[in-house]
Structure formats: C-alpha cells, structure tokens
C-alpha positions as CSV (number, residue, x, y, z in Angstrom):
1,X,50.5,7.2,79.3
2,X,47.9,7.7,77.0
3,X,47.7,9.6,73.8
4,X,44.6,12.0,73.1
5,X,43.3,12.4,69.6
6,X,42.8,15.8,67.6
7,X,39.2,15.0,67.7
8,X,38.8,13.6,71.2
9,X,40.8,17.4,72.4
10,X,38.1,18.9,70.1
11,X,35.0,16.8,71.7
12,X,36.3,17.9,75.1
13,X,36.6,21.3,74.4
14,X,33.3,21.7,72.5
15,X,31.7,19.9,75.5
16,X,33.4,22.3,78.1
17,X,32.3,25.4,76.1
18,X,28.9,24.3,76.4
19,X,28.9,23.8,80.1
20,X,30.4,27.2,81.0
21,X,27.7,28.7,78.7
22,X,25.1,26.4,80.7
23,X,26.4,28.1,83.7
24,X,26.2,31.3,82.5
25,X,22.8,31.0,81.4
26,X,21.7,29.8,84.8
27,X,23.6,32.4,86.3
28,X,21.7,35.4,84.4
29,X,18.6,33.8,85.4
30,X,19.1,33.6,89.0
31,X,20.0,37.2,89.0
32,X,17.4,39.4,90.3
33,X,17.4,43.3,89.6
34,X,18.5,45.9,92.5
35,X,15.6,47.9,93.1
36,X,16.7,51.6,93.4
37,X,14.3,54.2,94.7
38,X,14.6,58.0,95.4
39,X,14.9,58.5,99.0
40,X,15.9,62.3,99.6
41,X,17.4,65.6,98.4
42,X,19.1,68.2,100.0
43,X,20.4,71.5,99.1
44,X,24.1,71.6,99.7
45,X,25.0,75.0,98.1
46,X,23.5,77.7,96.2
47,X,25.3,80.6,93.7
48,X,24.0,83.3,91.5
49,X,22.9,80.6,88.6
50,X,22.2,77.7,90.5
51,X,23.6,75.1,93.0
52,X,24.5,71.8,94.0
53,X,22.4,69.4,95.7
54,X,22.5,65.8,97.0
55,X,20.1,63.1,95.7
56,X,20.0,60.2,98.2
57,X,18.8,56.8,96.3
58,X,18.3,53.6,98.1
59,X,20.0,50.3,96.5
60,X,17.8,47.2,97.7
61,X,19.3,43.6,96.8
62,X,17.0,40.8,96.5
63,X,19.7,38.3,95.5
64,X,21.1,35.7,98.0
65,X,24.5,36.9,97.5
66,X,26.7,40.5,97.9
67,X,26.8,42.7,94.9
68,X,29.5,45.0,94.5
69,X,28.5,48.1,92.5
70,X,31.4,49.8,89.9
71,X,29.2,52.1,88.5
72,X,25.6,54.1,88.9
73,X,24.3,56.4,85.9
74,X,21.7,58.1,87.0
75,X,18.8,60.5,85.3
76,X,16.8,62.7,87.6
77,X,13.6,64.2,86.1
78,X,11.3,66.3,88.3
79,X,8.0,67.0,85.9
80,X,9.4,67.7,82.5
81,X,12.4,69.0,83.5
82,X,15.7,67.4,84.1
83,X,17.0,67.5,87.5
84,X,20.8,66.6,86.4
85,X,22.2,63.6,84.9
86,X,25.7,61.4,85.3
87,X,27.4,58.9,86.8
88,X,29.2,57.8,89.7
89,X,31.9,55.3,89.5
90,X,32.7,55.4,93.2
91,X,32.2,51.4,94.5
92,X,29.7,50.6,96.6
93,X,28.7,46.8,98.4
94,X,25.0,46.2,99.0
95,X,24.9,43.0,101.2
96,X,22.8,39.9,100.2
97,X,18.4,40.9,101.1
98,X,19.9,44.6,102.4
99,X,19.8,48.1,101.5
100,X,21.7,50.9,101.2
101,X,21.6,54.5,100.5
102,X,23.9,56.1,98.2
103,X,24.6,60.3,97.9
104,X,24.3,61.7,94.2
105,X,25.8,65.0,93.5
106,X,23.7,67.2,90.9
107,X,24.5,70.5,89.7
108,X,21.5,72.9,88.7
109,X,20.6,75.8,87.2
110,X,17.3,78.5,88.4
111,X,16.1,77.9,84.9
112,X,16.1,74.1,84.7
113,X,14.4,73.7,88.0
114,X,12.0,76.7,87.9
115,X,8.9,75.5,86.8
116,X,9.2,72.5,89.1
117,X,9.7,74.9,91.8
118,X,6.6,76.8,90.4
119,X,4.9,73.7,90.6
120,X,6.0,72.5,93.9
121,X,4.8,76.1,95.6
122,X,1.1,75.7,93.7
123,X,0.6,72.0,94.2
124,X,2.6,71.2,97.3
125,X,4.6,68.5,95.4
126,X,6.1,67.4,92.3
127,X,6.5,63.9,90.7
128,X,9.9,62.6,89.8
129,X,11.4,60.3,87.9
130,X,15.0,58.6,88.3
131,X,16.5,56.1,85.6
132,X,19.5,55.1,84.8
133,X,21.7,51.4,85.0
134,X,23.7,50.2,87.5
135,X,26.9,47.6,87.1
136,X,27.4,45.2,89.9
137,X,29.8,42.5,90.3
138,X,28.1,39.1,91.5
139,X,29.7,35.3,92.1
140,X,27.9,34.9,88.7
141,X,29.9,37.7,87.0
142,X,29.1,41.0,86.0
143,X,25.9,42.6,85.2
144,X,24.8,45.9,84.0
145,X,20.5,46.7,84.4
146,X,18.2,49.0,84.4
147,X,16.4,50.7,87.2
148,X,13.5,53.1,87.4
149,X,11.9,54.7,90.5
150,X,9.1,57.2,90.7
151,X,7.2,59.1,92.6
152,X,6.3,62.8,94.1
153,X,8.7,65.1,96.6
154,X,7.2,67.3,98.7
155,X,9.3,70.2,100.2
156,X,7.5,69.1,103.7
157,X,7.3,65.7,103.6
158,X,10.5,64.4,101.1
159,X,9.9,61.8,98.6
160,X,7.3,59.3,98.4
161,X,7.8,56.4,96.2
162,X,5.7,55.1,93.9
163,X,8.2,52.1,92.8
C-alpha cells in the first residue's frame, strides 16, 4: 500500500478546489434568467380603506433544465405609485423551455392607488412596473436574479407587456 505525502494531499486538494470552482463557473454561465412578466390582476376583496387583490405574473424558463423556485420578492408600481410589495416563499417548479403563472396577493389602500385609478379613468390605461428577484434551485445549484417586466393595464383589455 502506498503512502501519500503532506504535499502530494495538499496538490490534490488544491487541484480539486480548482475544478469544483471550474464547474461552478461554467455553471453560472450556462444559467439563463427566468423571464417574469405581468399577466393579470384581479380584485379579490374590497373594505372601507382598501382591499386585496391578486397579481398573476408569468415565470418563463429558458434553461434546458427544471428550476425549482423557493422564493419570489416582488415590487408592483403602477405610475408613481406603489401597488404593494413582498414576498412569497411558497415553492413553485417551472419546467425546462415552459411557463407558468404564479398568484401574488397585494394589500392596498384608496390613497395609494388613487391617482392610478385617476389615471386609468382619463387615459384608458396605466403603465406598470414589477421588480423584484427570484431564487430557484437548478442542477447547477442555487441562484438568486433579478427580474423586471413592464408595461400598461387597461381595465378593458388587462395587461400588455412591454418586456
């Protein structure tokens, strides 16, 4: 049986390390963004101050491979004015070159929405914007990116994207 030297452990180790960071780098540059994109909203309740509605964004995954989602922040502005903000940490798979839509819950108030409602009555529409990252477990290991989508909603017609 044969003996290894300190050093030769060391060499091996060094040379392993490099490897797996070779890997990794290859990894993180085969990974291609989810495109999200603001797909609906619906009213789901209404009170005295303001409600609750449902923001329905669509998750699009280029890659080759599965992701699964652990986590969604999210940032809905409509104008100037922000829609709501969070995050939801309820896992979600989006299939390799597939789409799918996920529900947002956002709370409201009359006053944060009121001039884009204003706006919306005078114009017909109202652009939006909706940021935020999202986390996704690949065969690569995990990532966590950026997404933007914009656009306008119409009360008539729902949301047209512009990205």
């Amino acid at each position: 049986m044969r003996k290894f030297t300190r050093r030769t452990k060391i060499a091996v180790m060094l040379v392993a390390m490099a490897g797996m960071g070779a890997c990794a780098t290859l990894g993180m540059g085969s990974f291609r963004e989810p495109v999200v994109t603001f797909k609906d909203l619906k009213v789901r309740g209404l009170g005295l101050s303001g409600g609750t509605l449902d923001a329905y964004v669509n998750v699009y995954n280029p890659n080759g491979f599965r992701l699964d989602a652990t986590r969604l922040t999210y940032n809905v502005m409509v104008g100037q004015n922000q829609l709501g903000t969070g995050a939801l940490d309820s896992r979600f798979t989006v299939q390799s070159n597939d789409s799918t839509t996920i529900r947002i819950p956002i709370d409201f108030t009359y006053a944060g929405i009121g001039a884009a409602g204003t706006q919306m009555m005078q114009q017909g529409s109202v652009p939006y914007t909706i940021t935020g990252d999202v986390t996704v477990g690949t065969p690569l290991g995990n990532f966590t990116r950026p997404y933007t989508g914009t656009g306008r909603f119409s009360a008539f017609g729902g949301a047209q994207n512009s990205r």
